[in-house]
N, C-alpha and C positions, 0 to 999 in steps of 0.2 A: 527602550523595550527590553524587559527581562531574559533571559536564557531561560528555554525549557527545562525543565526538575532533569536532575539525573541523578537523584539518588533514589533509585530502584534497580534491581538486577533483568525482571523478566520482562517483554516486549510482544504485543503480536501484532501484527501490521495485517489490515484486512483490507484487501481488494475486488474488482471486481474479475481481472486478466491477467494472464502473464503480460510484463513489458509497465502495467501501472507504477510498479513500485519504484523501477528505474529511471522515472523519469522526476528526479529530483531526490524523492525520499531516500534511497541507497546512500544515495552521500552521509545521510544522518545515522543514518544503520551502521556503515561503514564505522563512522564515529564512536559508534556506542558500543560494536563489539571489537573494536582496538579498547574498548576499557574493559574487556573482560563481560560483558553482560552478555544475555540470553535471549535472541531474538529471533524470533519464529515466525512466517508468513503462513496466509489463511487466504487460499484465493476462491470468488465462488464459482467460476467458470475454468473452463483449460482454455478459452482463447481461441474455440475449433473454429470461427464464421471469420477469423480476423485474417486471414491469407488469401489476397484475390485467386481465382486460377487453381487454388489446391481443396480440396474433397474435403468438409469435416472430418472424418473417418481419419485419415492422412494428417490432417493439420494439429488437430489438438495432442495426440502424443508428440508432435513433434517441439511445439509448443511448451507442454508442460517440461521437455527435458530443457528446451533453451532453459524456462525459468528455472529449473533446477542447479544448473551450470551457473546463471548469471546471481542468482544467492550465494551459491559458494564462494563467489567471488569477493563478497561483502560480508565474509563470514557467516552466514545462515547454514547449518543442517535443518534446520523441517522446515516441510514446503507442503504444507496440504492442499489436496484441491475437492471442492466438495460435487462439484459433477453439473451444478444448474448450467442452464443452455443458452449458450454465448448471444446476448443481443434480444432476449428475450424474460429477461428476470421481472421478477417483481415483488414490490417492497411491501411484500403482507406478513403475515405471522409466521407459515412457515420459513422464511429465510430470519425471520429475527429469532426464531426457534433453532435455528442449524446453526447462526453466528451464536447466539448463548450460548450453546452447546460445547462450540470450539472454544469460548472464553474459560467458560469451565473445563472444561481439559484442559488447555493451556496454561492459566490461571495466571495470565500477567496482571501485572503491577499496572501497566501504559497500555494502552491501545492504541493505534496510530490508521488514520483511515485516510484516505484519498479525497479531494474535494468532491462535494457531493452538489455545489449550487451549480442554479440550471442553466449558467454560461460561465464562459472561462473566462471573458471576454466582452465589449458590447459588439455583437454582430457575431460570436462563435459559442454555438449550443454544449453544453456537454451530455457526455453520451448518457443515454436512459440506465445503463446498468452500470454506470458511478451515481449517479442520482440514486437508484432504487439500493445500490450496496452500502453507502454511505451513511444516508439517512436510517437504513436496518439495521445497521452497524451500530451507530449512535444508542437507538435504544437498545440493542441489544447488549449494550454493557452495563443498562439499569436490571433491565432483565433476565441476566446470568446473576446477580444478588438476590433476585427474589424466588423464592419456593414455589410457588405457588403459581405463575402466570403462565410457566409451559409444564405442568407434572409429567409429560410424555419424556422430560428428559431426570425427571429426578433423580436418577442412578444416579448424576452426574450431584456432586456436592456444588450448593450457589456458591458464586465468588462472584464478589465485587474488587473491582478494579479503584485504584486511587486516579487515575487520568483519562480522558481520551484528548487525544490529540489531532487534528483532522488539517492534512496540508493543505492548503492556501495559497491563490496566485495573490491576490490581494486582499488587505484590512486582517494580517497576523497579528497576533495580541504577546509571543511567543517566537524568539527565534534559535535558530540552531547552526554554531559555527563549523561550517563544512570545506574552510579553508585547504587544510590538509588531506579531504577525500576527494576531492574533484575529478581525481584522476581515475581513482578506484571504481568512483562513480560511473565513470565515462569505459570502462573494462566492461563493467557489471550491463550497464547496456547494451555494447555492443555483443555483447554473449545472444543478444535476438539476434543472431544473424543473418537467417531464412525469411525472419518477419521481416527488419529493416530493409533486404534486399528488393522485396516486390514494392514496400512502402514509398520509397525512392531510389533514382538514379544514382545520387548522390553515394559513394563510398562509404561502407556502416560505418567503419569510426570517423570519418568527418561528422557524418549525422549524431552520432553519439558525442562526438565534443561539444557541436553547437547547441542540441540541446540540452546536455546537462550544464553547460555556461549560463542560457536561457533562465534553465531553474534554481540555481545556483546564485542568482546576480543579486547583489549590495542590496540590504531592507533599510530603509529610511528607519533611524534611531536605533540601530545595530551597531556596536564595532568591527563586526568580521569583515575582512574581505568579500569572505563566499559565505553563502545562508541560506537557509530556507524556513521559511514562515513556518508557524503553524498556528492555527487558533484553539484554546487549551481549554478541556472542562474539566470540570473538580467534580468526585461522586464523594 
């Protein structure tokens, strides 16, 4: 299995929540900005519905600071959030109009998205707003190249992207050695610390080891130790 390209400098990682990105992909961020690259997250929601017990109102700024904290971690300064409502998105033109929108501002090279198929697992669904962010996501790095499919954002000059990259529990075409961030990884998560706390009993950095180990673990036909998939398109 090949190593993912990394001769680009700019990156933007689109998700649907705070806590998504952490939960594997930071490893690889971690990776790219110890080389000096430029990697920017793009989330579409603040995460306000994800806190049993705590108020929207309450939850989402609390939320976007964890993710703010748990980037910095993994070397990220920008952290946008576009405002759509936690648990209720959906994947029509206007979100592939907002994700254009940030590709062209951002104007990376790679674009990195979260899995978007519709289980993780057989027998465990994934949530409706990775599925609707994911799959928006995807076209919307065809559609920040084209002029013409949203003129509502033309101020913005089209840029097309050379990659999207979309992480993967299984069937990566694309791996990435995250030997050396595992740990930074597992910082970078436990920076949710309010979230993890109601999530489980469990101690946040136990939860933060086990999972990023989880996401982290040996890809069949890699030499890393630690890895994470991805499956890669070419525009």
């Amino acid at each position: 299995m090949p190593h993912l390209p990394e001769d680009w400098q700019r990156a933007l990682v689109i998700v649907a929540h705070p806590d998504d990105i952490e939960y594997g992909v930071a490893a690889a961020v971690a990776r790219w900005t110890g080389q000096g690259k430029d990697v920017r997250y793009v989330l579409a929601t603040s995460g306000e519905a994800g806190i049993a017990g705590m108020p929207p109102a309450e939850s989402g700024p609390l939320r976007e600071a964890e993710e703010r904290a748990s980037a910095a971690v993994v070397g990220v300064r920008e952290v946008e959030f576009l405002g759509y409502p936690d648990g209720r998105i959906e994947a029509g033109p206007p979100l592939r109009r907002d994700l254009a929108a940030a590709i062209r501002r951002h104007r990376p090279e790679l674009v990195v998205l979260a899995h978007f198929g519709p289980t993780w697992a057989p027998g465990f669904v994934n949530s409706a707003d990775h599925r609707a962010v994911g799959r928006a996501g995807l076209d919307a790095v065809s559609d920040a190249g084209n002029e013409w499919i949203f003129p509502e954002i033309a101020a913005l000059a089209p840029w097309t992207a050379r990659w999207a990259a979309v992480a993967v529990p299984t069937g990566a075409t694309h791996g990435v050695d995250v030997t050396d961030t595992v740990e930074v990884a597992q910082a970078s998560l436990a920076e949710h610390r309010r979230y993890l706390e109601v999530l489980s009993p469990e101690p946040v950095a136990e939860q933060a080891r086990s999972v990023v180990e989880m996401t982290t673990a040996p890809i069949t036909g890699f030499p890393a130790a630690r890895a994470v998939g991805f499956e890669l398109y070419t525009f």
